[in-house]
C-alpha positions as CSV (number, residue, x, y, z in Angstrom):
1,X,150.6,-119.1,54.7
2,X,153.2,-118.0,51.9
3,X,156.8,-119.0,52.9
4,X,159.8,-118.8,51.1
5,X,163.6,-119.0,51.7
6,X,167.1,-117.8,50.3
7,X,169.6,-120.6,51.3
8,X,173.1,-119.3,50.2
9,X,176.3,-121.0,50.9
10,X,178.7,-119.1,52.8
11,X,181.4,-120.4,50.7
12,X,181.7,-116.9,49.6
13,X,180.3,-113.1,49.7
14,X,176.9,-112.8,48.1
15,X,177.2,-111.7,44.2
16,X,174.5,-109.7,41.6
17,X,173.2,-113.8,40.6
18,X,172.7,-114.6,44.2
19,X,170.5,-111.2,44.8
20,X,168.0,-112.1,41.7
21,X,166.9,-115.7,43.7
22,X,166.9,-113.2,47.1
23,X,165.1,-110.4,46.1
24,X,162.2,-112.3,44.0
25,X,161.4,-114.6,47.2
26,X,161.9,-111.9,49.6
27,X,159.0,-109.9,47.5
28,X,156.9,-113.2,46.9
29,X,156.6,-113.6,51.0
30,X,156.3,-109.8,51.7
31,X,153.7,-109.1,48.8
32,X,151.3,-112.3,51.1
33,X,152.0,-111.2,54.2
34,X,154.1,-114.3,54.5
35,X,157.2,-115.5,55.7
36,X,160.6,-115.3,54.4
37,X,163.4,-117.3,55.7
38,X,167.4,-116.9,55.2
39,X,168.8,-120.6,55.3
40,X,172.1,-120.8,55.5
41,X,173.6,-124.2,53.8
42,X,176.4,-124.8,56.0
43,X,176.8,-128.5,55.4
44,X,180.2,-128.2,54.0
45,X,182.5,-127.5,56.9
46,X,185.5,-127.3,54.9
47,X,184.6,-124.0,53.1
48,X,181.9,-123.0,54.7
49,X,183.0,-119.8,56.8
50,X,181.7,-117.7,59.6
51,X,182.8,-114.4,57.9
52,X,181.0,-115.2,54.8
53,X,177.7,-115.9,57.2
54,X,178.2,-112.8,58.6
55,X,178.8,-111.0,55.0
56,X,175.5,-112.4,54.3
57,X,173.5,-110.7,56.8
58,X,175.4,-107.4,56.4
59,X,174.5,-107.1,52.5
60,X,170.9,-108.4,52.7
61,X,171.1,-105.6,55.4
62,X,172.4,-102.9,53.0
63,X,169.3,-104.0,50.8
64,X,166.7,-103.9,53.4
65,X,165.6,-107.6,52.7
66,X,165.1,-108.7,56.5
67,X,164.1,-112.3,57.3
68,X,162.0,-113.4,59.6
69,X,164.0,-116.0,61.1
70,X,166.9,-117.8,60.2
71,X,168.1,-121.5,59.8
72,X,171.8,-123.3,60.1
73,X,171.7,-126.9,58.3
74,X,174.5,-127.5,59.9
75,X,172.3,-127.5,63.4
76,X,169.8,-129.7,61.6
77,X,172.0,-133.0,60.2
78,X,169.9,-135.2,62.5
79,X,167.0,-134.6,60.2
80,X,168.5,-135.4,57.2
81,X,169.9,-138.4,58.5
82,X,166.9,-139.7,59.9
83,X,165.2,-138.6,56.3
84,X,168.1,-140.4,54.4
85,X,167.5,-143.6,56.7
86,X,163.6,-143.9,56.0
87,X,164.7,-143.7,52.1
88,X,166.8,-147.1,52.9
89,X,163.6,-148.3,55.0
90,X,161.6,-147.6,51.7
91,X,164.0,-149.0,48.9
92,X,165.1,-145.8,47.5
93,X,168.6,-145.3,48.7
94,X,171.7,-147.5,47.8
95,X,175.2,-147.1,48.1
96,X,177.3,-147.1,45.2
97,X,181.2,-147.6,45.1
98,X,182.5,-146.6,41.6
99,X,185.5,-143.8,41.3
100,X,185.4,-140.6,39.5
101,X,187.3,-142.3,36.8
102,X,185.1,-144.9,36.5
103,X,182.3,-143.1,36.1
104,X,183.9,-140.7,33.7
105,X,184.8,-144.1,31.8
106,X,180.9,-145.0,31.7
107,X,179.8,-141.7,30.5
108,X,182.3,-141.6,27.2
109,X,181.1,-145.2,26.8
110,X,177.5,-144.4,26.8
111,X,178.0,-141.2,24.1
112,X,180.1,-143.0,22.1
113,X,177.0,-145.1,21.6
114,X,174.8,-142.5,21.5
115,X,172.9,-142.8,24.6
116,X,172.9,-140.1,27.8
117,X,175.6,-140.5,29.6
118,X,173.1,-141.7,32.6
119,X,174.5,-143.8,35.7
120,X,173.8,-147.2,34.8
121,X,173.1,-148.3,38.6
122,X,175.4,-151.2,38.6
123,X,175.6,-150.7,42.5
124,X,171.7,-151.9,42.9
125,X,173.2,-155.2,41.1
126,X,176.0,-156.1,44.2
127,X,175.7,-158.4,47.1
128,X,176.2,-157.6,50.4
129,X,178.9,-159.8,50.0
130,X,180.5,-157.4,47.1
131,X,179.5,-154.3,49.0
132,X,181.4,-155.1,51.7
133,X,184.5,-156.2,49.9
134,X,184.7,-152.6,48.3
135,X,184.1,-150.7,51.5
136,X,187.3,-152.5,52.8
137,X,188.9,-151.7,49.4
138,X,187.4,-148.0,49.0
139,X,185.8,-147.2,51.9
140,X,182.6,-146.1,52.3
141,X,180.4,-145.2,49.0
142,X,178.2,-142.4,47.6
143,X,174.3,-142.7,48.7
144,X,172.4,-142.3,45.5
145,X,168.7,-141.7,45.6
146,X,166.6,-144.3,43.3
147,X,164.2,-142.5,40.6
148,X,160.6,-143.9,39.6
149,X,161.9,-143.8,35.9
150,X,158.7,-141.9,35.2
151,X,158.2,-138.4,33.4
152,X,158.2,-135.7,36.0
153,X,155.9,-133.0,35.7
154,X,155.2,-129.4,37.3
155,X,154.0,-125.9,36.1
156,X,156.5,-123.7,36.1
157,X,155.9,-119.9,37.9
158,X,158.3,-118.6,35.1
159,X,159.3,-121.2,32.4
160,X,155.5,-122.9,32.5
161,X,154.3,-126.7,32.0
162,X,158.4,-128.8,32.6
163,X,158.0,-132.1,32.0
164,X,161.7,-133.9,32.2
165,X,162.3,-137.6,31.7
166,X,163.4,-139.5,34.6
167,X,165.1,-142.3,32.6
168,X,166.8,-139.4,31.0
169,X,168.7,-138.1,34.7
170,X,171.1,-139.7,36.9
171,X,169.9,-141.2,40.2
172,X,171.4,-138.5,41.8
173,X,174.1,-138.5,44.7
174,X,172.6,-137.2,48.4
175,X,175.5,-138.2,50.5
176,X,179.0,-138.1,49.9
177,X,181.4,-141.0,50.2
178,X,182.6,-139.2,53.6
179,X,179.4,-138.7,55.0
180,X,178.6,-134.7,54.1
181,X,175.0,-134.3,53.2
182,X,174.6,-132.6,49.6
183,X,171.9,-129.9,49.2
184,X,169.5,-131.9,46.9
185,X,168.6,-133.9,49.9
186,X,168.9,-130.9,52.8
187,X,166.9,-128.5,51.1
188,X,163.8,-131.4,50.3
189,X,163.9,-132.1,54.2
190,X,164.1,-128.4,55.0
191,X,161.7,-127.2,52.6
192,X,159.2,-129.6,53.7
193,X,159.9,-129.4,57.6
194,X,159.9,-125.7,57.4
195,X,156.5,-125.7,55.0
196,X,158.2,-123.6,52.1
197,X,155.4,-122.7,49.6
198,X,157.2,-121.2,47.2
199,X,161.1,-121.4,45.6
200,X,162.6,-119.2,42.9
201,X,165.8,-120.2,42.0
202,X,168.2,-120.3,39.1
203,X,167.1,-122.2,35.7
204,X,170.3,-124.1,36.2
205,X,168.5,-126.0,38.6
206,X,165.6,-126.8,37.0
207,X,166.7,-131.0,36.5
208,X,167.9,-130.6,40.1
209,X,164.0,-129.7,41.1
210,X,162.9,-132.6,38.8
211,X,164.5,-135.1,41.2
212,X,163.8,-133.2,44.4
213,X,160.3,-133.2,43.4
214,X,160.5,-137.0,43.6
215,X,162.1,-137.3,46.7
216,X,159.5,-134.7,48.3
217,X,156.9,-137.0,46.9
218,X,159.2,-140.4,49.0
219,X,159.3,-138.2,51.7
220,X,155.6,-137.2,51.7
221,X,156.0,-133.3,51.7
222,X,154.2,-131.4,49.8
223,X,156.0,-130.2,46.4
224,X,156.1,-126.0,46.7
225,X,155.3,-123.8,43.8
226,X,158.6,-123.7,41.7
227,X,159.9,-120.5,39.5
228,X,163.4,-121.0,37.3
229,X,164.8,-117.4,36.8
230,X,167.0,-116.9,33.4
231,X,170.5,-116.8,34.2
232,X,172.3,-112.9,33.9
233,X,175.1,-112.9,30.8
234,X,176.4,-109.4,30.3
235,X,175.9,-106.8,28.3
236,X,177.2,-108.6,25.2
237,X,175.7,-111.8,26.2
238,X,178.3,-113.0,27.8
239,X,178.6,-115.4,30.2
240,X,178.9,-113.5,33.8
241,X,180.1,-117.1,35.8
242,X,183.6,-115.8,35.3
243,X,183.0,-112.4,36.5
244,X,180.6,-112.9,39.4
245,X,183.7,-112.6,41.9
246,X,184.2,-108.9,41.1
247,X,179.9,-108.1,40.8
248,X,179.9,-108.8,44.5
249,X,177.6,-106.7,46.5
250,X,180.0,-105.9,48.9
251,X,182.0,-104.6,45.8
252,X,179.2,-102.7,44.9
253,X,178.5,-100.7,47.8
254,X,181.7,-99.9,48.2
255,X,181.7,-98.5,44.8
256,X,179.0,-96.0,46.3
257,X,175.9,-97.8,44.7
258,X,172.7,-97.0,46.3
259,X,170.5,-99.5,47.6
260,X,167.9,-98.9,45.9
261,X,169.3,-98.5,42.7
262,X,170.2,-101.9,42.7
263,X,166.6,-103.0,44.4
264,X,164.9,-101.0,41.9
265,X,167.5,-102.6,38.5
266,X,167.3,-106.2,39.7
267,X,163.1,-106.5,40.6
268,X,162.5,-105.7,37.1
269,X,165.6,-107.1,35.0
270,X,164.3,-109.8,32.5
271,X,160.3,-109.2,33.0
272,X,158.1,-107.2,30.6
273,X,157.6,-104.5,33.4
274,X,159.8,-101.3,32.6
275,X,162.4,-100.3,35.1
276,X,161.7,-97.3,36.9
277,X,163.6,-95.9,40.1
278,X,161.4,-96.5,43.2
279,X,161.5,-94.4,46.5
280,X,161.1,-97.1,48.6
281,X,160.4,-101.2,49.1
282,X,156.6,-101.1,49.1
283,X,156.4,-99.8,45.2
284,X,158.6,-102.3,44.3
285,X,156.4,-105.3,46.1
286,X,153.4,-104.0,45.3
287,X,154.2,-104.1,41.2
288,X,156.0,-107.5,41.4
289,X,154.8,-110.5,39.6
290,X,157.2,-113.5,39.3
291,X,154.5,-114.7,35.8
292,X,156.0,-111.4,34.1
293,X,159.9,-112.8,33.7
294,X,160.8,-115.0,31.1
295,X,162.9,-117.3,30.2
296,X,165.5,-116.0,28.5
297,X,169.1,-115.0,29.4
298,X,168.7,-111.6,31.0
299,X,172.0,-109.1,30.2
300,X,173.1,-107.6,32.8
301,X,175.7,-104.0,33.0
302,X,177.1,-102.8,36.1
303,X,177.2,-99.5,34.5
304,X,173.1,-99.3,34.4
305,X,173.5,-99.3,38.2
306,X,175.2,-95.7,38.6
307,X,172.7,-93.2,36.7
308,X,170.1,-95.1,38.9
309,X,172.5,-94.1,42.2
310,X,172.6,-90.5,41.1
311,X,168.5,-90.2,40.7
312,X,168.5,-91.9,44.1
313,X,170.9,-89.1,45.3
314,X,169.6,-86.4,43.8
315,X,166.4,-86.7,45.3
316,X,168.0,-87.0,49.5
317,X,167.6,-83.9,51.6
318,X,171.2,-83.1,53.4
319,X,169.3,-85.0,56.7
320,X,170.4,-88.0,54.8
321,X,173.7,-87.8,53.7
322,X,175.2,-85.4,56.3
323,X,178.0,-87.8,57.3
324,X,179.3,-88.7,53.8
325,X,179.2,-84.2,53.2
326,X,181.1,-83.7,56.7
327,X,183.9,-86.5,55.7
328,X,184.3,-84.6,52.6
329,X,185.5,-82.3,54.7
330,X,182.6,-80.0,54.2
331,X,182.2,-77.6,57.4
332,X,178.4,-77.1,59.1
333,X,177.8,-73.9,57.8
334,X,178.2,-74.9,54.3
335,X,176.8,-77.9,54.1
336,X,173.4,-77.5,53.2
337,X,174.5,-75.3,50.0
338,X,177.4,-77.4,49.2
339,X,174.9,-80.2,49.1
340,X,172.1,-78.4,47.0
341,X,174.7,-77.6,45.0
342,X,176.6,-80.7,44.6
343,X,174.0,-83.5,44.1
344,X,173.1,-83.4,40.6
345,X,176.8,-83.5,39.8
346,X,178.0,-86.7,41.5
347,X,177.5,-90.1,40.0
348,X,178.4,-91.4,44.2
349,X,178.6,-90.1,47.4
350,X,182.5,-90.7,46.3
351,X,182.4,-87.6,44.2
352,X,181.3,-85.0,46.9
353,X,185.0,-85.1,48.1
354,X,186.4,-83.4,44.3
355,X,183.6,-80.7,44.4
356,X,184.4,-79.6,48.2
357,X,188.5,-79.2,46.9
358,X,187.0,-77.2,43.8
359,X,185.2,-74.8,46.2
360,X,187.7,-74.7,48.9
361,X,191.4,-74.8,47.2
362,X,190.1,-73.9,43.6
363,X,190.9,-75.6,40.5
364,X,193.1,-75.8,37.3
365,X,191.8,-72.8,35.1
366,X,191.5,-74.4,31.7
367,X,191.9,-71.7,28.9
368,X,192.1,-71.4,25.3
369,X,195.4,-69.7,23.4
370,X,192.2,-67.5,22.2
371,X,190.9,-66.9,25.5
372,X,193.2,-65.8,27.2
373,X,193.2,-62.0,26.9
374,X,189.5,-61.9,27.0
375,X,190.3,-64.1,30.8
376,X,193.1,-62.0,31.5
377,X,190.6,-58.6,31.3
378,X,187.5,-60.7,32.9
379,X,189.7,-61.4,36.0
380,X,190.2,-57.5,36.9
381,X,186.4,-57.5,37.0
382,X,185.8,-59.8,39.4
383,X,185.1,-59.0,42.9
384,X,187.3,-60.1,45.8
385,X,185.5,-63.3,47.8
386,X,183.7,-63.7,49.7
387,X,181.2,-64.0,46.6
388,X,177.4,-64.7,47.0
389,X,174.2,-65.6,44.6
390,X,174.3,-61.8,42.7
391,X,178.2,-62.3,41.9
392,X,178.0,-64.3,38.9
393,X,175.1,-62.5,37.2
394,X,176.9,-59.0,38.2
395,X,180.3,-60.3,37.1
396,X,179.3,-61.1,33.8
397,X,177.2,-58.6,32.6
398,X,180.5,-56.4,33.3
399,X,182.4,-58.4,31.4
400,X,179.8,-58.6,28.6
401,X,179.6,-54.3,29.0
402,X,183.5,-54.4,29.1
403,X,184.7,-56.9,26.3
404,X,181.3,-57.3,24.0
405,X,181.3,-61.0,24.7
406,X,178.0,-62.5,25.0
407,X,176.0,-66.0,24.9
408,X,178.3,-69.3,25.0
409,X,181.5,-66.8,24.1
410,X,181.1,-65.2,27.5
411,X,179.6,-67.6,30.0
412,X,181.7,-70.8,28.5
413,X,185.5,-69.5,29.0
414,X,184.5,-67.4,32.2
415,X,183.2,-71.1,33.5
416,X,186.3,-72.7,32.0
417,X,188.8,-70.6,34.0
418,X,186.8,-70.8,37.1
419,X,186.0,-74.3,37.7
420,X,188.5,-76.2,35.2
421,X,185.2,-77.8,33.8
422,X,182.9,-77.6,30.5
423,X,179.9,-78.6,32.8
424,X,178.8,-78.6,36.2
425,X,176.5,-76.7,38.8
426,X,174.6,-73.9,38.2
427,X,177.3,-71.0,38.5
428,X,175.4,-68.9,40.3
429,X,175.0,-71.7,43.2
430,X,178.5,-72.2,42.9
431,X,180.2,-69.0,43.0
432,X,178.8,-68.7,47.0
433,X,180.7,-71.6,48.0
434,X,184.1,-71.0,45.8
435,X,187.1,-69.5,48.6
436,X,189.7,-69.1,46.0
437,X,189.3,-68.5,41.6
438,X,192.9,-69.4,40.8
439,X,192.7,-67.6,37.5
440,X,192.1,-64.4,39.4
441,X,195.9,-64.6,40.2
């Protein structure tokens, strides 16, 4: 059976990068009938936080990506340390002692001389003698696991046939000189306990995979189907690593971005498919294909995300939105004109609250020097309120009658000084709802 994971961190709230890696696994296990599992790495207890688990949940939520069950590695450390202890058993663990800056040393040594700056593993050279002298001089070491220094091969759902160098990659570190379990080695032992199938992740981890894929192999799990997604740069091609804080989802939703604006931007972003609004999660599944993306850096613009909102708006009957047009301040028997009226006007649900003071209190009549006798005469045309769907087509063809105005010279001012605004609703919607016309006096 299909299964696939999201595993994010709750070192922080969940950001536009984080939902590319969500969304494409949730839609790989949905599309099989499969399972999709939300794995929270928690092995960091220093920053990892309860209210960023729980801000998590609350925007997969939002999004309608619902797991099937969920995982804590912090409830699971026995397994990794049992897995870490069968790598010593096999050969293909060793501690290793050297500090930051002596590692940093290494690595200028080894470009100055042209070769990769590669740990040399000097630790597999020390006695047990030596290694005990520098745990009472250092403490404990870093656990670094040992590569076959063999090419490492695997087809790639997105980026096709990887073949990477072992001899070219550090042995790489599994557990920290205080004992915390790094991810490399929690997510093989969770991946292959939990019998993920596939994983879609960023192409900054596709090295990271190459060694995993060995240690699957030490371990003897079976290696799942892997897919590198391009990183998102912005609109520019920019880099978006500084700007991911503010592109939370959290952020976004409370920016008034639909759901499905986002659902319906992100499945498609970087693939040869078009991107087209979709009504609901189904369309989008059914025409997902991870083998459409490529590899290159996808641009990404926050911007793209509102005209998408107000299709998704436009198209909700009043059923649907009826709390956001009451906290407008929009009263019961209005509501359902207010709302026909309003909704192809409103980039958010934000902007309902500006219309309903337009109808209610009036606005700012904005008139030209020109305009302004032509106003002044329109105004002792127009009918006390309250005003209903004949007004406007009455109104004006007394004005035309009256003044000899007619086309854009007659409707555009007469809008103008009613509304404040060059565009907007259909005028004869609008005049229904409008209490006061503060150019009337």
């Amino acid at each position: 059976m299909t299964t696939t994971r999201f595993a994010p961190s709750p070192t922080g709230y969940l950001h536009i990068g984080n939902l590319r890696a969500a969304l494409m696994n949730f839609m790989i296990a949905r599309k099989a009938g499969g399972t999709f599992i939300l794995r929270i790495d928690d092995t960091d207890p220093e920053r990892s936080k309860e209210e960023y688990v729980d801000g998590i949940k609350q925007d997969l939520e939002w999004l309608g990506l619902t797991w099937d069950r969920i995982e804590r590695q912090s409830l699971r450390l026995d397994r990794y340390q049992e897995a870490a202890q069968k790598l010593r058993d096999m050969g293909r663990f060793y501690e290793a002692f050297e500090t930051p800056t002596e590692l940093d040393l290494k690595r200028k040594k080894q470009l100055n001389m042209g070769r990769p700056p590669v740990y040399d593993r000097a630790a597999l050279a020390l006695s047990d003698d030596e290694k005990a002298k520098l745990r009472d001089e250092r403490g404990p070491g870093v656990w670094r696991f040992k590569l076959d220094q063999e090419r490492i091969e695997w087809t790639d759902g997105i980026l096709g046939d990887i073949s990477i160098d072992a001899a070219s990659v550090s042995d790489p570190v599994l557990i920290r000189a205080d004992g915390q379990i790094l991810y490399t080695l929690a997510s093989v032992v969770d991946d292959t306990e939990m019998g993920v199938t596939d994983v879609v992740r960023g192409s900054d981890h596709v090295t990271n995979t190459a060694t995993q894929i060995q240690i699957i192999h030490a371990l003897g799990g079976n290696v799942p189907n892997f897919a590198h997604h391009s990183l998102l740069t912005g609109p520019q091609g920019e880099a978006l690593s500084k700007r991911l804080g503010t592109l939370s989802l959290r952020d976004l939703r409370a920016q008034g971005v639909e759901p499905m604006a986002v659902l319906s931007l992100m499945a498609r972003l970087g693939s040869s498919d078009p991107i087209e609004l979709r009504t609901d999660m189904a369309d989008l599944i059914e025409g997902f294909d991870i083998h459409h993306f490529g590899s290159a850096p996808t641009k990404f613009d926050e911007k793209d995300l509102f005209p998408l909102t107000a299709r998704v708006l436009q198209a909700k009957p009043l059923s649907e939105v009826a709390g956001a047009v009451a906290a407008a301040g929009v009263p019961d028997d209005k509501a359902e004109a207010f709302w026909l009226v309003a909704r192809d006007n409103i980039a958010t649900l934000a902007d309902l609250e500006q219309w309903w003071v337009l109808c209610r209190d009036g606005a700012e009549p904005l008139i030209a020097d020109e305009d302004r006798t032509f106003i002044a005469e329109a105004m002792t045309l127009l009918p006390d309120a309250p005003y209903d769907e004949t007004t406007w087509s009455t109104w004006t063809a007394a004005v035309k009658e009256a003044t000899g105005r007619k086309g854009k010279g007659l409707f555009m001012p007469l809008r103008k000084a009613v509304t404040g605004l060059e565009r907007g609703p259909e005028m004869a919607q609008l005049m229904p709802l409008l209490q006061v016309i503060r150019a009337k006096g």
